[in-house]
C-alpha positions as CSV (number, residue, x, y, z in Angstrom):
1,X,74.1,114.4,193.6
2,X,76.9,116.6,192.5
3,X,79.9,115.0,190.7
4,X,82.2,116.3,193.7
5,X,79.8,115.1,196.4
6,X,79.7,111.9,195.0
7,X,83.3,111.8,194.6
8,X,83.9,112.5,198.4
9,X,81.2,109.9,199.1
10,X,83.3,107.4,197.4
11,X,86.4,108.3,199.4
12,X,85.1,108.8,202.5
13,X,83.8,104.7,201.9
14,X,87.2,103.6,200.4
15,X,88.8,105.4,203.6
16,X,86.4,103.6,205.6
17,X,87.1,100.7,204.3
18,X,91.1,101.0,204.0
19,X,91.2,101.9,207.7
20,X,89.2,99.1,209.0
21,X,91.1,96.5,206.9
22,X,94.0,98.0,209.1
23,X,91.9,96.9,212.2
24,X,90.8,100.4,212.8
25,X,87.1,100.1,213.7
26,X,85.0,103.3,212.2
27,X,82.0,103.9,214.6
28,X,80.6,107.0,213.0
29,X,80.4,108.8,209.5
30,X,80.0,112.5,208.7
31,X,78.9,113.9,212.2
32,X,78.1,116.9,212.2
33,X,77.2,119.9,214.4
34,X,77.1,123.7,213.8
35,X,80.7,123.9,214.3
36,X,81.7,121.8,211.8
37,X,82.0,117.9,210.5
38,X,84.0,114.4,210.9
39,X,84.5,113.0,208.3
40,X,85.2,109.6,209.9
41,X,85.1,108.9,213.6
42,X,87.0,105.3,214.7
43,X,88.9,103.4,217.4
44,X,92.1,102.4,217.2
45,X,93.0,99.6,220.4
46,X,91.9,102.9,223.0
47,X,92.4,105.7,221.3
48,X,89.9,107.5,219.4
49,X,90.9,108.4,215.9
50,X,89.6,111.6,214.0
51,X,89.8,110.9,210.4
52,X,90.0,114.1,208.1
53,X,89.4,112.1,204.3
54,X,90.3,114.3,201.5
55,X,89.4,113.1,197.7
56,X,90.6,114.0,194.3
57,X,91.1,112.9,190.6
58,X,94.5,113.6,190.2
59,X,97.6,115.4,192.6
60,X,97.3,118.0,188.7
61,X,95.9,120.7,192.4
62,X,98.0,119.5,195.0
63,X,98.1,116.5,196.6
64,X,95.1,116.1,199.2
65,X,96.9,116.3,202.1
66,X,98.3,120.2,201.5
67,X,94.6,120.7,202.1
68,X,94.6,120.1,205.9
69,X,95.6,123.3,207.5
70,X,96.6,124.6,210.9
71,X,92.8,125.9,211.4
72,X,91.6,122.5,209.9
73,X,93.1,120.6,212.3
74,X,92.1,122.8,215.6
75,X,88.5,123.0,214.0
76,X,88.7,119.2,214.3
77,X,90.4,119.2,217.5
78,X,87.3,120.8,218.9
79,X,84.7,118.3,217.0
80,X,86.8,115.5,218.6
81,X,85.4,116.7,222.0
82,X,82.1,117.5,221.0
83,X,81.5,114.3,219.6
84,X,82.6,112.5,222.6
85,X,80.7,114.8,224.8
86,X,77.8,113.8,222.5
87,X,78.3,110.5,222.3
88,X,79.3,109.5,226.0
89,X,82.5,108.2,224.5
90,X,85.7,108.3,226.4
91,X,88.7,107.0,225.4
92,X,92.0,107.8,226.8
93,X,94.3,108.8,224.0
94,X,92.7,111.3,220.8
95,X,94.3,111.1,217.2
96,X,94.0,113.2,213.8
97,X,94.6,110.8,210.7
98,X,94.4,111.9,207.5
99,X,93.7,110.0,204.7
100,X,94.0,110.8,201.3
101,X,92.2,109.1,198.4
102,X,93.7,109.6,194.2
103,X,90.5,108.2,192.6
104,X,91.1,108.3,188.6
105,X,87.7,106.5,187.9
106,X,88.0,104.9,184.1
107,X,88.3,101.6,185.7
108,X,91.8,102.7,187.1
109,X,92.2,101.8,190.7
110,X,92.0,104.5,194.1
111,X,95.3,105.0,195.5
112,X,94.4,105.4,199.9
113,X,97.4,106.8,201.8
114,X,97.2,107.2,205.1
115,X,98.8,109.2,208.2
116,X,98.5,108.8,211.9
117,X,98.4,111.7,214.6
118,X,98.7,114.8,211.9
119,X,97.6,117.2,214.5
């Protein structure tokens, strides 16, 4: 596995993770189809949350979240409905979180920062 790949890995687990200590419960983990990929799908009380995770070393490129454009968001906005076509899953509210992981490594801890209903 690539160095980057397994950097996104480890976000996309320590976004997992972060969002379900906030009670959030993740249901699914990179779906994808030929339009795209989720990163994280979960359910927040009844709304079902898109999670767009976004990994890096260091903010020395940007931070993660100036990553997530306009196009990102509607690409997702479509996903959201395939996925719950796919999955039979209805739910009456849809959000787009993003979550942004600063993981050093050297034994220096991740920094998770998270935002609700980004698009």
């Amino acid at each position: 596995m690539k160095a980057k790949d397994a950097l996104g890995r480890r976000g996309e687990i320590l976004a997992a993770d972060y969002l379900e200590d906030l009670g959030i419960r993740v249901i699914d983990h990179n779906w994808r189809c030929r339009n795209g990929e989720i990163d994280l799908v979960a359910v927040d009380g009844s709304t079902l949350v898109i999670a767009e995770v976004k990994t890096r070393r260091s903010l020395r490129y940007g931070h993660p979240f100036e990553s997530i454009t306009a196009a990102k968001l509607a690409r997702l906005r479509t996903l959201a409905v395939l996925w719950s076509r796919e999955h039979a899953v209805h739910l009456p509210a849809l959000r787009i979180d993003a979550v942004a992981v600063i993981d050093p490594g050297g034994g220096r801890p991740p920094v998770v920062e998270h935002l609700k209903g980004v698009g």
